[in-house]
Structures are given as C-alpha cells and as structure tokens.
N, C-alpha and C positions, 0 to 999 in steps of 0.2 A: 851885190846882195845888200841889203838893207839891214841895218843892225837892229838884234832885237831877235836873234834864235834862243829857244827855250830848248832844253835835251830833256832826253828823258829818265835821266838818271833820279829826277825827283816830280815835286808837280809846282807848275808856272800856278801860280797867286792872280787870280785877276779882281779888280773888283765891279769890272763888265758884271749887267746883270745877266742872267741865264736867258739864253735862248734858246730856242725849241726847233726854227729853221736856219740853214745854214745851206750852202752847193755845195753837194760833193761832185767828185770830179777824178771820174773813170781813167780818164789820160792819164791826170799827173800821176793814177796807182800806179797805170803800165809802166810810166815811165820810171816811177821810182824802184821798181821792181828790176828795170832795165839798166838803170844806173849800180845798182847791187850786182846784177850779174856780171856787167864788165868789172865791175872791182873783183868779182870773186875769178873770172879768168885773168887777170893780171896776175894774181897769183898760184899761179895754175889748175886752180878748183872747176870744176864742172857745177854748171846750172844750177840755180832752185828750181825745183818744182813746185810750178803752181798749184794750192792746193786749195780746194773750194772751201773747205771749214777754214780753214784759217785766214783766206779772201773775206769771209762772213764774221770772223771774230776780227781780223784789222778791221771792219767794218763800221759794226756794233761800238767798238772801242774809239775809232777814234769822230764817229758823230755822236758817241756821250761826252767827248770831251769839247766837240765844239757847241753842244749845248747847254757848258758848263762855262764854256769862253774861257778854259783849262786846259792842259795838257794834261793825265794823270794816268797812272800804270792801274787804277782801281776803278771796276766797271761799277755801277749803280747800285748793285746789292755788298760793295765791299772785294768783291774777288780779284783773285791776282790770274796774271796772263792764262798759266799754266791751268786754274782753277774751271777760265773760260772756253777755253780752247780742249778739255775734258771734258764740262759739260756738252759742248757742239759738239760732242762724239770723234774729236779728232783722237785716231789709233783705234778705234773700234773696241775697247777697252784693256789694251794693252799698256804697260808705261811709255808715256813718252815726258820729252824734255819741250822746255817751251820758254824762248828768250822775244823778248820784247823791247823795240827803239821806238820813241817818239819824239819831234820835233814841231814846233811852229815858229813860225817870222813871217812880218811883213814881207809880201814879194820874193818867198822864200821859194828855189827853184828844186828838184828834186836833187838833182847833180849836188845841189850845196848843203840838203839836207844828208845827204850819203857823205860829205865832203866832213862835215861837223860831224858825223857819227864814227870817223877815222881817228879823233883826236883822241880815245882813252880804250883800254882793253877790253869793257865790258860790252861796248856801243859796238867796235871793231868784230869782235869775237860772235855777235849776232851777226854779221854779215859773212864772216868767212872761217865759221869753225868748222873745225872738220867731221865731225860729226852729223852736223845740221841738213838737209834734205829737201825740206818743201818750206812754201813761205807764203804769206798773203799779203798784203801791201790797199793802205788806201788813201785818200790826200781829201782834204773841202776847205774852200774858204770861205771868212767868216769876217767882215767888216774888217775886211783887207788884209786879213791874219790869213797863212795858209798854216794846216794841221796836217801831219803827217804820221801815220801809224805803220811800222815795219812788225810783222809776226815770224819768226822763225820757229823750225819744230823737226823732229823726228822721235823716230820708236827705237826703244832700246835697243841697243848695239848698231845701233848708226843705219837703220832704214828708214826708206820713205813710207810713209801712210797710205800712199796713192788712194787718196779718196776720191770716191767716184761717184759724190754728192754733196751740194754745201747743206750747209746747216739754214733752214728757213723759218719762220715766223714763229709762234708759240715754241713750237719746237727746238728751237736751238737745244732743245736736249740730244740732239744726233741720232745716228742709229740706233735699231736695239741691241742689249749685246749679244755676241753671241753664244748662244746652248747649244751643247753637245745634243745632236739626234740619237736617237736610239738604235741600234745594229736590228737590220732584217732578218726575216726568217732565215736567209744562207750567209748572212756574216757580214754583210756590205755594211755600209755608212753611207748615207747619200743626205749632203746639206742643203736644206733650202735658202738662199742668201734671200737676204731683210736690206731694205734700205741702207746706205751706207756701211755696209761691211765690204771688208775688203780681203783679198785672198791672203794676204800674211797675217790679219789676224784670225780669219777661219784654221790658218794651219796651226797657229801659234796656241790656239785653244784646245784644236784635238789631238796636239801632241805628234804632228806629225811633220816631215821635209817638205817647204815649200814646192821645191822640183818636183817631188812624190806625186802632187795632186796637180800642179802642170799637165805631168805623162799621162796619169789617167784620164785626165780631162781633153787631151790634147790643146793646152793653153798654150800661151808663149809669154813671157816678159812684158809684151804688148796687150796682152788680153784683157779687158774691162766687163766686169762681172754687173750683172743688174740685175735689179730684185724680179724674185721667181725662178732664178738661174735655180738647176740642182746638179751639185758639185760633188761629185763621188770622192771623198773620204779615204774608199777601202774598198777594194774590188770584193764579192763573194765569191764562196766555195763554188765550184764547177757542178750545175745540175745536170743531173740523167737527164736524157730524154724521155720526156712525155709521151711519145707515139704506140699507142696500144699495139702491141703482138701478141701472135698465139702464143700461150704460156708452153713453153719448152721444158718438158720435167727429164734431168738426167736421174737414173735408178739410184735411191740410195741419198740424192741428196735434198731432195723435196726443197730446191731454188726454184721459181720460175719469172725470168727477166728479172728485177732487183728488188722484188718482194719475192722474201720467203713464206712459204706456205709452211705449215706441222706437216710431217711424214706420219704415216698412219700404217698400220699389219693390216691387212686384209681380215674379214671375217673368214669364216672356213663355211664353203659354199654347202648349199643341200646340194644333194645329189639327186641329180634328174635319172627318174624311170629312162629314160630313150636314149641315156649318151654314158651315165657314171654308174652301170653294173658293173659288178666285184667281179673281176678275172679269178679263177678256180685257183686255190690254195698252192699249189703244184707249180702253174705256169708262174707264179707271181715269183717263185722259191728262189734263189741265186747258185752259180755253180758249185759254192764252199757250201752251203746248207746240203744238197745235194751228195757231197761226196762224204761228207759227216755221216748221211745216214745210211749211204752204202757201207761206210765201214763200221757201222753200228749192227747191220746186218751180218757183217761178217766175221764181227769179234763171236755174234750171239749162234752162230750157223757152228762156228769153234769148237763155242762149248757143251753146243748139244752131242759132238760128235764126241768130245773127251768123257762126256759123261758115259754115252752108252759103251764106250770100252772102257771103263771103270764096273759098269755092272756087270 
C-alpha cells in the first residue's frame, strides 16, 4: 500500500483543481463490499444487503468527491449521509440510521481501505454494527488516487429496507411515500405499490404485522413487490351471493332471500256474486249460541206456564 490514505472521519484538502471526469470502477465496489462482508463473518455477523438506493447514493457521493479531487461526507447542496440517503427514498419514508466510511490513497486496494477503516470505532462500527442491514459501496480513480465510499443503513429497530429499486436521475428523490388507501365498500384495504415501496414500509404505515400481509398475499420473506402490484391490507366482510332466486316468503315474516321486503294486511276482498254469498244466519250460528237459545226458550215456555196457574 502506498502512503497517503485519507479516512473519512473529516475531509482530505486538495488543492487539485476540480474535475468533472474521473473512472469509476464497478469491480473495486464489488469487491470492497466483499472485503466488508468477510470482516463482518469473522465476527460472526451475516451479510449486508445490497441495497440499490444506497449503491446510487455511495455513488453520487463518492464521484462528487472525485470531482472535487476531495474526500468529504457533504454532497453538493451541503447534505449529510443520512440527509441523502432519505432523499433517494431509502426506507420508503420510515426512520432509518445511515453511517458513512470514505477513503482515498494512491494504489489503494479495497482489502486496505476496509483494513484502515478497522483502526477507530466509528469507521469499525459502519462495518459491523449490529444493527446495520444493507449497504452500497463504490470506488473510481482519479489521477492515480483511488476514492472509496462505503454507505451503511437500516430502518428502525434493526431491519432491512429491501429496496426493490435504485434511486436514478432527476429523481433521486426516491419513491413516493406511501398513503393509506381508502377501505372498500365491504371493509378491505387493497394497496397499489408506487415505485420503490417496500413491503415493511407499506405495513409499517397502515399499522399493521408484516407476516399479516405475507398470509393474505401469500408472500414469503423472498417475495419482491413491483409497481402496480395490489397488496391486500385487510381482507373484507364475507358477501352474499349474488345469484337471483325466486323470493321465498315465510308467513309473518315478510324476508325474502337477504332483502327484506315491508309486510303488508291484506285489503278485505269484495265479495263476488258467484263464490262469496252469505250462508243463512242459522247455519253460520255455533253450538253454544244454539243451546243459549234453546234455554232462552225454555226459561220463557216456564213462565208462561207459572203465569197461567197464577190466574
């Protein structure tokens, strides 16, 4: 290694004039990405994840510093890591945390830039805190200076972003965020995903268990969401069936199939000449009217007879 590494703990002073082209240089990100990882399984940590926003903000960042012929944690307008890596829509507008390593040297090789970022806690702890999740990484040289920008990041309470889209041109403003949709006629929730949204922050916004909208979805841990997807939220209320029947009226309760109809009294019919002539006063009469007036006849037969042996 050639002396002459700059860290990123501040910003390297050059008084190179500014330049505006420089190589970048895909490999050395792999690799310096690659050299991270084995550091972080040495200590028994599992993988960054690659994360396309933050591949686009190490990006941005470290070719404004090679054409600044600088090293420096402040992008073009003034902003800090964190600042950038929110605008590019990294976490879909959720909090997240965002630590930043940069290096340059002559002939500086990735392994030795990881090597010098071992030396103090702050440089170390962007590579293997335990919290941290995804990571972008980019390298370019520049009049025989290599430039190296590490991005680490995660969402609060120690997950990954899993973005499922970099951040590109005008736009590095990232996705949109996301708005709660409105509930359907039968109570569902169905989300239309936008460009860079991701499924922990669609659940994280409508308040509900990531697994939750998995099972509805039938997602898995594996599953990558892309715009136009529509993600069920909240299942609806169970609908009747549609299928027209003859209306079935039980007496008394004026239901038929799951519209109620109003019960109504019948009018009182005219009476037809040919079917609804009066039955004679007598046949109509009942047993007890009947024997009422046999004994009406024979209180009154009684007293004709007491009378005329009284005169």
């Amino acid at each position: 290694m050639t002396a002459g590494i700059a860290l990123g703990l501040g910003m390297l002073v050059s008084d190179r004039p500014r330049r505006t082209e420089a190589a970048v240089s895909g490999d050395l990100a792999s690799e310096l990405i690659d050299a991270v990882n084995r550091l972080r399984a040495s200590y028994g940590l599992s993988p960054y994840v690659v994360d396309p926003i933050l591949m686009s903000v190490a990006l941005n960042q470290n070719n404004y510093s090679l054409s600044i012929g600088q090293i420096t944690h402040y992008g073009p307008d003034g902003s800090r890591p964190r600042e950038q890596a929110i605008a590019a829509g990294y976490g879909g507008g959720a909090t997240v945390f965002i630590s930043e390593n940069i290096a340059m040297g002559t002939g500086l090789t990735p392994e030795e830039a990881v090597a010098s970022w071992t030396g103090d806690a702050p440089h170390l702890n962007t590579m293997i805190g335990a919290n941290y999740r995804d990571v972008g990484g980019a390298a370019g040289e520049d009049d025989g200076a290599t430039y190296y920008t590490l991005v680490a990041g995660y969402v609060a309470g120690g997950y990954s972003a899993r973005s499922t889209s970099p951040a590109s041109g005008p736009a590095a403003l990232g996705p949109a965020p996301v708005a709660r949709s409105t509930p359907l006629a039968d109570g569902s929730i169905v989300h239309v995903v936008e460009p860079g949204q991701t499924m922990w922050t669609i659940a994280a916004v409508y308040d509900v268990e990531l697994d939750d909208v998995r099972k509805l979805n039938g997602l898995t841990e594996s599953s990558i969401l892309h715009p136009g997807d529509r993600l069920i939220i909240r299942a609806g209320a169970p609908v009747a069936s549609t299928t027209e029947l003859e209306p079935t009226v039980t007496p008394g309760d004026g239901v038929t199939g799951t519209t109620r109809v109003p019960t109504r009294t019948p009018s009182r019919a005219v009476p037809s000449p040919a079917t609804d002539i009066q039955r004679p006063l007598e046949a109509t009469r009942s047993p007890t009217s009947l024997a009422l007036i046999v004994a009406g006849l024979a209180v009154l037969a009684a007293g004709i007879v007491l009378g005329s042996r009284k005169a």
